[in-house]
Steps between C-alpha positions, in 0.01 A plus 500: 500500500666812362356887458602584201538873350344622150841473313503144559183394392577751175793280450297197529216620233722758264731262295824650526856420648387437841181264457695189491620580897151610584357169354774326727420722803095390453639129511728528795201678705135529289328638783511843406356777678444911448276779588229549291726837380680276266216500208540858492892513478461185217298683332646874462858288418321313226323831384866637471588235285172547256595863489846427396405271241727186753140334446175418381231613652330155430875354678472720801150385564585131502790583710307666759220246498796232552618671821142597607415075462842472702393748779099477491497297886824661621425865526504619884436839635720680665455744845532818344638654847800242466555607147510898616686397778776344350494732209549778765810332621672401208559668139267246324201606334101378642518240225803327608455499848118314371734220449706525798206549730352135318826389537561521884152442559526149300859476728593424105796678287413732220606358180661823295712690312463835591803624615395702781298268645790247485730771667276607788358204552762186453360331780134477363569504119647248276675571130424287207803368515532445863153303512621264260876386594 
């Protein structure tokens, strides 16, 4: 049982360079867990890559209905008050600390690669990488 952030599951649904490792990561732990703030970050990075001609409307849809199949019985609120508080204390934005928040309260990692996240938080977040040595 992993929380895992909106990059990952991109990787997982966007073919590209890092969807082999994502595929990998699903096999070494397929319960995968989010807030329900992921559809929203999916789908602005996927309207990014219609815009910019990356892909097909028609492929973005059937990438985002793959991860929403994927994530449709693990979405879990989060306590907004946690999220504000530990936005207030670190230099993360709301939406990271969504997955941080589901994170601790899971007592899970946070499966990432968001830099920051990584940095501030090496003791709660996991790289790529890292999950999979």
């Amino acid at each position: 049982m992993i929380v895992v952030d909106t990059n990952i599951i991109a990787f997982l649904v966007i073919p590209g360079e890092r969807t082999i490792q994502a595929g990998e990561a699903l096999r070494k732990d397929p319960l995968w867990f989010a807030p329900p703030l992921w559809r929203s970050e999916l789908c602005n990075a996927l309207a990014l890559y219609v815009r910019k001609n990356i892909l097909a409307l028609n492929t973005a849809q059937e990438a985002y209905q793959h991860a929403a199949i994927l994530m449709e019985t693990r979405e879990i609120p989060v306590p907004h008050s946690r999220v504000l508080e530990l936005a207030g204390r670190s230099r993360l934005s709301a939406y990271d600390c969504e997955f941080l928040v589901l994170a601790q309260e899971m007592n899970s990692q946070l499966l990432t690669e968001d830099r920051g996240i990584l940095e501030q938080f090496p003791h709660l977040a996991i790289s790529l990488n890292d999950f999979l040595e």
